[in-house]
C-alpha positions, -999 to 999 in steps of 0.1 A, spaced: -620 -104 693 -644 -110 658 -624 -130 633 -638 -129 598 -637 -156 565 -647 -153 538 -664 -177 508 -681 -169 483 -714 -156 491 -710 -163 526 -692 -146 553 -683 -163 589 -675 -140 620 -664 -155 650 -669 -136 687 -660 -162 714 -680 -193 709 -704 -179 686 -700 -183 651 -721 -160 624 -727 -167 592 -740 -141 571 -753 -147 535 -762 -177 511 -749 -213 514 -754 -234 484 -736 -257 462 -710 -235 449 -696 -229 488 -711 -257 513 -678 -276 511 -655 -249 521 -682 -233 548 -692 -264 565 -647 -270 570 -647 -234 588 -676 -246 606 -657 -280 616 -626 -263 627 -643 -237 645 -668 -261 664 -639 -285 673 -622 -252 684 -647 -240 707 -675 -227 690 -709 -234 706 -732 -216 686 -741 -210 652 -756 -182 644 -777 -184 611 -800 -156 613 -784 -137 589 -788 -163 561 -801 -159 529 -801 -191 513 -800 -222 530 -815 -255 514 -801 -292 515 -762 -272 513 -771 -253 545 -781 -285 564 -753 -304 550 -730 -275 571 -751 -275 604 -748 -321 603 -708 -308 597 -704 -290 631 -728 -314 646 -703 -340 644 -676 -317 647 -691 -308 684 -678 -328 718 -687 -357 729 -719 -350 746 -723 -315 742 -749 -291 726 -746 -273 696 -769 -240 694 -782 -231 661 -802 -198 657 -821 -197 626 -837 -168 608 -875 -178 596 -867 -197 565 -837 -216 575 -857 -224 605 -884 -241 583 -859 -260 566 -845 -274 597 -877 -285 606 -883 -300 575 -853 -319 575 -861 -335 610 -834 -320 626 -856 -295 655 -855 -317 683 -825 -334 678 -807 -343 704 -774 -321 712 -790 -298 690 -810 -274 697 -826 -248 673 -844 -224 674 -864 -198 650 -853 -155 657 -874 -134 640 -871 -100 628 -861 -83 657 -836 -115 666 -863 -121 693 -864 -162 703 -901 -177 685 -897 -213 690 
């Protein structure tokens, strides 16, 4: 079952323990995206999916160190990123991380890195 929410300029879906985000995450809506993201990691969720964002500078990361913490003790959390958010996960020293793992989906939402 896909569960949706809502925030402004950014939707989340949930299927199982996959989480999507779809749009921009900035100032304006990183506090109330990165609490769905916290619930829903502590709930289950073992990926995020981020290829369908937009927007993502120091808000977006802000979200993704959220569910990190949110995550179990021990466990991985999965972020797919589309090219740009990819680049400023890299940027912000969080690919290679460990209990994260990230990696870049390009157009076709084929694995690059």
């Amino acid at each position: 079952m896909t569960e949706q929410f809502r925030t402004t300029r950014c939707s989340l879906y949930r299927d199982g323990t996959v989480l999507r985000l779809v749009g921009d995450i900035d100032l304006g809506n990183w506090v109330g995206v990165s609490s769905r993201v916290a619930a829903e990691v502590g709930a289950g969720v073992v990926t995020l999916d981020l290829t369908e964002v937009h927007y993502f500078g120091a808000a977006g990361v802000r979200v993704v160190l959220t569910g990190f913490g949110a995550r179990s003790s021990g466990a991985t959390l999965e972020v797919r990123c589309a090219p740009a958010v990819f680049r400023v996960m890299r940027i912000s020293g969080l690919v290679g991380t460990d209990g994260l793992e990230v990696t870049e989906y390009g157009q076709q939402g084929r694995a690059g890195r």
